[in-house]
N, C-alpha and C positions, 0 to 999 in steps of 0.2 A: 168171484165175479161180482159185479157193481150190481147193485138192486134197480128196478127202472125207478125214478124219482116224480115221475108224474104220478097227478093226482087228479080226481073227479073234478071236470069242469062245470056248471051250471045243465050243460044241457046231456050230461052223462059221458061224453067222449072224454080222454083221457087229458090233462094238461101237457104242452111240452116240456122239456126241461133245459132253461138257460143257467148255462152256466156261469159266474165268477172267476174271474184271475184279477187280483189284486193283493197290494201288498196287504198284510196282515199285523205286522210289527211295526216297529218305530223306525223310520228311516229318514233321510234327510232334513229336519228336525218336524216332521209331522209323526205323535204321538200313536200308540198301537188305540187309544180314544178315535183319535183323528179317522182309522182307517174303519172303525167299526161303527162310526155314525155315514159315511161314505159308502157303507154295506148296505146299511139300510136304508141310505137314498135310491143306491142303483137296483135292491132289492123290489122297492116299491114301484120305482118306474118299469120295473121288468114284469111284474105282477098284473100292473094295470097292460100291459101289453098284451096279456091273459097266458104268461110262462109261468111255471113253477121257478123259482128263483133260490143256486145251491151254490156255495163254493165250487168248485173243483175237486177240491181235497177231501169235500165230507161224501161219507156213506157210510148207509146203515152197519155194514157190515164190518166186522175189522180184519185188517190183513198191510200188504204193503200199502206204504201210502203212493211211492213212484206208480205203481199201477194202477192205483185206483186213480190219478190224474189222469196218466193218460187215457185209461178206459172213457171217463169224463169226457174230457176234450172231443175224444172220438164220439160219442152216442150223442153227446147233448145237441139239444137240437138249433141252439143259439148261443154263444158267449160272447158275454162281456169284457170285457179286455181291458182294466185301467193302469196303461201304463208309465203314471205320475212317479217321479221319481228315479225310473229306470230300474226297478229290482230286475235284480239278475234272475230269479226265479222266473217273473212274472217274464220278464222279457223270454226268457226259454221257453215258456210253455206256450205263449203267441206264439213264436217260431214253428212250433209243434202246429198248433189248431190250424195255421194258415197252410203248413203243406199239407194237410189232411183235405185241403180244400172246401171248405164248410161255411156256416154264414159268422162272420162275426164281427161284433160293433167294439173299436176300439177308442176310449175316452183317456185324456190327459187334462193336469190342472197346467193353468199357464205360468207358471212357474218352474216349468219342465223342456226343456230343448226336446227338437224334435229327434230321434237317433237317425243317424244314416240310411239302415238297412228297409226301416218302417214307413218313413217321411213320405211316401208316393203315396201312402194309403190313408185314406181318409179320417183325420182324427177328431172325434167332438171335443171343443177345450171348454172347459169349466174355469172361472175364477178360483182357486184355493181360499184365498181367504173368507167368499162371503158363498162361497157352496154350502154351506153348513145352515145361513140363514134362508139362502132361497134355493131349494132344488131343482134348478132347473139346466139345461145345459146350452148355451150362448147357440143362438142359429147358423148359417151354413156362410153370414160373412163372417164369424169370427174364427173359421177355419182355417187350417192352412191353403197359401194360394200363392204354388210354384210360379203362377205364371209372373206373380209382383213380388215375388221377393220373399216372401215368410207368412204371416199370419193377415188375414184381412181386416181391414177398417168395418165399422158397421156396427150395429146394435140390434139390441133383440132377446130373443129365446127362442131355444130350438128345445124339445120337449125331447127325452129320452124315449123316453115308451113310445111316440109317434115314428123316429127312427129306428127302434124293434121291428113295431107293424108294418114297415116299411120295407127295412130288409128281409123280414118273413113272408111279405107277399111275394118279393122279387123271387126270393127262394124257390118258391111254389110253383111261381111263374115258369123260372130253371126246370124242373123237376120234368113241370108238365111235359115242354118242350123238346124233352130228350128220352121222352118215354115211362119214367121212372115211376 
């Protein structure tokens, strides 16, 4: 079984635990560098959103890895979802977190079509090339926007961790609403 992964917040209650889905390796010509400086962007905005911030795949403990994702997918209490590039992997386990029905924020660089299946659902898009120098993720015109055609015009920043906190309230909000 998966260890819980939060940890002591400031005022004693426990952190939650947002997970990671992203590639890991080199794929479409962005380096296994590429994806591990892009960990540690989305790691820190997920932090400051006040998450514990984990892959998917890692935990303490050893045993299978298939399970120990999906255990993840399941408990965590937030995931990140960067689906640049389209890894098969990464797109699978999206697949997975959304029918479990749970909160999850999913980011693309723009250098990535949007896939068929996903495209309805709200994608934050990053620049590829200058993510690296400014971490921040383009605000809600540079989204997709079905109703004109594909990606919207507009400038800006949309802050990840503000879109955490965001869908973490809504979450709660849900929660309250329905009893839980």
């Amino acid at each position: 079984m998966v260890k819980e992964q939060n940890t002591q917040a400031e005022d004693g209650t426990r952190k939650p635990v947002c997970g990671i889905v992203m590639p890991i390796s080199a794929i479409d010509g962005c380096a296994k560098e590429h994806w591990s400086e892009v960990e540690g962007i989305l790691t820190g905005a997920i932090v400051e959103a006040g998450f514990d911030a984990c892959l998917v795949s890692n935990a303490d403990d050893s045993g299978v890895i298939q399970k120990r994702i999906v255990q993840n997918l399941y408990n965590n209490a937030m995931v990140v979802c960067d689906v640049s590039c389209k890894n098969p992997n990464v797109m699978f386990e999206l697949g997975m977190r959304l029918a479990f029905d749970k909160p999850t924020v999913v980011v693309m660089d723009d250098k990535t079509d949007f896939s068929f299946d996903t495209a309805p659902i709200e994608h934050l898009i990053y620049p590829r090339p200058e993510l690296l120098q400014n971490p921040r993720i383009p605000k809600e015109a540079e989204r997709q926007d079905r109703r004109h055609g594909g990606r919207g015009e507009g400038g800006g920043v949309y802050d990840l961790s503000e879109a955490l906190r965001r869908v973490r309230s809504g979450f709660h909000q849900k929660q309250e609403r329905i009893g839980r």
